[in-house]
C-alpha positions in Angstrom: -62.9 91.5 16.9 -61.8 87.6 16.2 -63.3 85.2 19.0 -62.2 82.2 17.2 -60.2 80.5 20.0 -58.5 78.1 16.9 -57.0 81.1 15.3 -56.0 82.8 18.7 -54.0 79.9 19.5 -52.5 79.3 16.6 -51.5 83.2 16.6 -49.4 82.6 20.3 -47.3 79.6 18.7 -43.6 80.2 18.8 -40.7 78.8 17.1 -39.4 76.5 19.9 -35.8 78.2 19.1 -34.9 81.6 18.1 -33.0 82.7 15.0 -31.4 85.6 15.0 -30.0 87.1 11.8 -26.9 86.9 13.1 -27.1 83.3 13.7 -28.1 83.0 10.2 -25.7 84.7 8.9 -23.1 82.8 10.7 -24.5 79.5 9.1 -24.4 80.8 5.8 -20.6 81.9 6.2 -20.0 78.4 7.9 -21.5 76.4 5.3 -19.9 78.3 2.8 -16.5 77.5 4.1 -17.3 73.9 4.6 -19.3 72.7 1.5 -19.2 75.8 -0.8 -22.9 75.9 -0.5 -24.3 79.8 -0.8 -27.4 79.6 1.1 -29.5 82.4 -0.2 -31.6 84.1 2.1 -34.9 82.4 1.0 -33.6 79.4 2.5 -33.7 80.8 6.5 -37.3 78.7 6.9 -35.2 75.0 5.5 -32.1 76.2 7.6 -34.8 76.3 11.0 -36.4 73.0 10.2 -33.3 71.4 9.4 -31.1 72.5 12.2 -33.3 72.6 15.1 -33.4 68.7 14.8 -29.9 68.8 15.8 -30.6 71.2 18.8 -33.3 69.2 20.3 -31.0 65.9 19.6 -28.2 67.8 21.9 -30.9 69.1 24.3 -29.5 72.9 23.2 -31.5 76.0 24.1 -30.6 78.1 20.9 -28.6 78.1 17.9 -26.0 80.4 19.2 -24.8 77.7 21.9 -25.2 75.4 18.9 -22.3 78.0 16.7 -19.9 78.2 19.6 -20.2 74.1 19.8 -19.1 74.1 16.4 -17.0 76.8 16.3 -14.8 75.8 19.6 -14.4 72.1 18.9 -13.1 72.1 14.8 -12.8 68.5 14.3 -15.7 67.6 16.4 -18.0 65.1 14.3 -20.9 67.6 14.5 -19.7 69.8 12.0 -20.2 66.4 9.8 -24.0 66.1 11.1 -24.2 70.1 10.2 -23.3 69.7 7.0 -25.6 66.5 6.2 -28.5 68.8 7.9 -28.3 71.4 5.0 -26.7 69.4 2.2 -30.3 68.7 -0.2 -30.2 65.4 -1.9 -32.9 65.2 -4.6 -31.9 62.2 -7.3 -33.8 59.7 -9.0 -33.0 56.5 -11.6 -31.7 57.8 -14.5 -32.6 61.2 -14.0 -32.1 63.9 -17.1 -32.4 60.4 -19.6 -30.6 62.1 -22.3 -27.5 61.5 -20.8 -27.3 57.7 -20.4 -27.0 56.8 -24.5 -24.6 59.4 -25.0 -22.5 58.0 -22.1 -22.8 54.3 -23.6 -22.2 55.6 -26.9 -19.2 57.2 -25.4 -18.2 53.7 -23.6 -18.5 51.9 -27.0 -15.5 53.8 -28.1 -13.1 53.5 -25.3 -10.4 50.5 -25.4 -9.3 51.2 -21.9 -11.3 49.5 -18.8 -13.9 52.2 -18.5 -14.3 54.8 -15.4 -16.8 56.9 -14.3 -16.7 59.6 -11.4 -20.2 60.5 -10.4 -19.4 63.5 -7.7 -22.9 63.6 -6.0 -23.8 60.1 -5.3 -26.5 60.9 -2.7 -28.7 57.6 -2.0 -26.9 55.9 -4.9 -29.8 56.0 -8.0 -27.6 57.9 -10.3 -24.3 55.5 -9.8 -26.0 52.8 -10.0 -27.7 54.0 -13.4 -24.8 55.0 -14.8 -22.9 50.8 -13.6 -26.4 49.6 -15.2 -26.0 51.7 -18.3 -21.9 50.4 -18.5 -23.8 46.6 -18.2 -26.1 47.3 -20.9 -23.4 49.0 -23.4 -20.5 46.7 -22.6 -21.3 43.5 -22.3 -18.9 41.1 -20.6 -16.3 44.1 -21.3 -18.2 45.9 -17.7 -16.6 43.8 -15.2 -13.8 46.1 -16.0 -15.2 49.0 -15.8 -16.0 51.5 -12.2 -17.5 53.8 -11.1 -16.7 56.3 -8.2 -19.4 57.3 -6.4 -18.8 60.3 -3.7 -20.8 62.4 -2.1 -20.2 65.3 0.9 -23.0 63.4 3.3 -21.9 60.5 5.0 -25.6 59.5 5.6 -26.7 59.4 2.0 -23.5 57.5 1.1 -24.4 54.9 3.5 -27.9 54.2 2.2 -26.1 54.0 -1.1 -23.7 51.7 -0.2 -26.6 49.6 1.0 -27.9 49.2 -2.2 -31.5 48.5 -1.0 -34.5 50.9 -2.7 -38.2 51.0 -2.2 -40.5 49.7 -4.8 -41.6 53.4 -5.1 -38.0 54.7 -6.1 -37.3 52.5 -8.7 -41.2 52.4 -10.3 -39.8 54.0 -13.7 -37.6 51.5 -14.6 -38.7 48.5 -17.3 -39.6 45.6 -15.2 -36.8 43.7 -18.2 -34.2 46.3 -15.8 -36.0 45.1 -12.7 -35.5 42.0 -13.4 -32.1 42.1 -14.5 -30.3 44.2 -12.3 -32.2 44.6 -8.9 -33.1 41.6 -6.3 -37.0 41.7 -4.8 -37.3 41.8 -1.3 -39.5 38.9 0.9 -40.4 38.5 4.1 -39.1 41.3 6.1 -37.9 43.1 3.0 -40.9 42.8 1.2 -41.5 46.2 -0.9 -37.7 46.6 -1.3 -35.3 45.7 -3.8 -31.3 45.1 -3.8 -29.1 46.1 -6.7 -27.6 42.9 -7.8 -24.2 42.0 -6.3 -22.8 42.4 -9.8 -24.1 45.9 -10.3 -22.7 46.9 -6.4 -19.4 45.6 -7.0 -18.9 48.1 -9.9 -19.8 50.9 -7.8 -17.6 52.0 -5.2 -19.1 54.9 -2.3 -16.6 57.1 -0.6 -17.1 60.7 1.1 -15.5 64.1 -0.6 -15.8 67.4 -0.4 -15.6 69.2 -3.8 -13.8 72.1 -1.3 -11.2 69.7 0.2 -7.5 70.8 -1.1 -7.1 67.1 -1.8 -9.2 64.5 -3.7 -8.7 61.3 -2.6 -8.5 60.3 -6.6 -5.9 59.1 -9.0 -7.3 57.8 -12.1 -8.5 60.1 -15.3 -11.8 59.7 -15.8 -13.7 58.8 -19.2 -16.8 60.5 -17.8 -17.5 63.1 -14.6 -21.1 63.7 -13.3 -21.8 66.7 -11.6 -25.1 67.2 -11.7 -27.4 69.5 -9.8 -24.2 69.9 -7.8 -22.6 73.2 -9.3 -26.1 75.0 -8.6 -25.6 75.5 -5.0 -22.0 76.9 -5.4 -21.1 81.1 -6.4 -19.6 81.5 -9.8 -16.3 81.7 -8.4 -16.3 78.1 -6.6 -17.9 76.8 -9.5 -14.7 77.7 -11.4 -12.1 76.7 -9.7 -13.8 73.2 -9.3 -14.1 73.2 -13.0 -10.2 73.8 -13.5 -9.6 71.0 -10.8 -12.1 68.3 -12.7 -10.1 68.9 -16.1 -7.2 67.0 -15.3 -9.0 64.1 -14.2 -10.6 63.6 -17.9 -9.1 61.6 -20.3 -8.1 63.6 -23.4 -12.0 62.8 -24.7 -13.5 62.5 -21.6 -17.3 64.5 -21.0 -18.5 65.9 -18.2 -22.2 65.7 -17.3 -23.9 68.8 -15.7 -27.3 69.1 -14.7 -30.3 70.7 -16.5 -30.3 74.2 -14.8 -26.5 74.6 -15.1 -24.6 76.3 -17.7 -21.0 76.3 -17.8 -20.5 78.4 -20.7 -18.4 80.8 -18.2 -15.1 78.7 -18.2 -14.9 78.1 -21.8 -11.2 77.9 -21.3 -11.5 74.8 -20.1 -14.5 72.8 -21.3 -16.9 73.6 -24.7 -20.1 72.5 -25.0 -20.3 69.2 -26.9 -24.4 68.5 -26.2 -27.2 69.2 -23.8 -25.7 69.6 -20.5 -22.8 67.4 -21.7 -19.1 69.0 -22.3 -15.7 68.0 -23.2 -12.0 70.0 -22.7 -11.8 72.9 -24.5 -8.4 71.7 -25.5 -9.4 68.8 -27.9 -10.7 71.2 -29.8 -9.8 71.2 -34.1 -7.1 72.8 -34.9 -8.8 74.6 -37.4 -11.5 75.2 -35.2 -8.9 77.1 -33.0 
């Protein structure tokens, strides 16, 4: 018999709120709707620790009071803070390298002011590499150039906006890059940096959902990223977001996907040009076709 009184205890601990399948399967259908995310159901452990921050901020016994909050009020701002809950942001400075000389390769050989639409901002690293990359290709020719930067999660988008990074997040880059694009903190601010004002102006943050009938965009794009995006959506909400991103390239525009994701599927409407890098099927030779 087990007298340990450590392990007895720790045996009687309880969630502090219960989740019943059908409360988890309800957040899997509602997320789904909202952000296209299919939650797989590995993920009911992340969907606990996540959400039951926003139960104890509302001082809410359970999560089924938490679903008919949502459910009965469909344009309260909590479905906003529900969505930022289980939306993962993982990103880094110039994450998946390969990318960045094809893109200023690619920037090299446009004549119009360059744009770029990076779909999952998050905290900002990868728009801010790709403004930095633009710098580096262009020249003087970058104060024309932007880049859109949107994300589903307002709170990511704000830190982005900000501009303002730990030492610790931007350790890889070249201190020539530190130097040149980022401001060091002092004082108060001392272990932080700040993208130069030249870098942020190129970089514009706004929120959208990839599932939103309307995309507050106008411009075709020389370049899309949407990277480590596509992962957390079925096959069928993959495609149609697919057919909607192929208007908004330029004739030989690319679009940048992330290392575990494989388009191959809507080969009507992009081809494979590189490593996780494709173009419109349509600018495809004519002999080729």
């Amino acid at each position: 018999m087990n007298t340990n009184p450590n392990i007895a205890a720790a045996s009687s601990v309880r969630p502090d709120f219960l989740l019943t399948d059908h409360d988890f399967s309800k957040i899997r259908t509602l997320i789904h709707q909202r952000a296209g995310i299919a939650l797989g159901t590995q993920k009911r452990q992340m969907v606990y620790s996540r959400l039951s921050r926003r139960l104890r901020e509302l001082k809410l016994k359970d999560f089924s009071t938490y679903l008919t909050l949502l459910e009965t009020n469909p344009n309260s701002g909590e479905w906003q803070l529900f969505t930022n809950a289980l939306t993962t942001n993982l990103t880094a400075f110039f994450r998946e390298a390969h990318h960045f000389p094809v893109l200023a390769e690619h920037a090299l050989g446009c004549t119009q002011p360059v744009s770029v639409w990076c779909s999952a901002a998050s905290t900002g690293e990868e728009p801010y590499s790709i403004a930095i990359t633009l710098m580096e290709a262009l020249g003087s020719r970058a104060s024309t150039a932007s880049v859109i930067a949107t994300d589903i999660d307002t709170q990511v988008l704000a830190k982005g906006a900000a501009g303002v990074f730990t030492m610790e997040q931007v350790s890889k880059l070249s201190p020539a890059r530190l130097k040149r694009f980022f401001l060091k903190g002092s004082g108060a601010h001392s272990g932080n940096v700040m993208v130069r004002p030249e870098v942020a102006a190129m970089v514009k943050f706004k929120r959208l959902n990839l599932l939103d009938p309307k995309w507050p965009l106008q411009e075709p794009f020389d370049a899309i990223f949407c990277r480590n995006v596509m992962i957390y959506f079925d096959k069928p909400t993959q495609g149609k977001i697919l057919q909607r991103f192929a208007p908004l390239l330029k004739p030989q525009g690319l679009l940048f996907a992330g290392h575990s994701e494989n388009f191959s599927f809507a080969n009507q409407t992009f081809r494979l040009r590189g490593q996780t890098i494709y173009e419109l099927a349509s600018n495809r030779p004519k002999d080729a076709a």
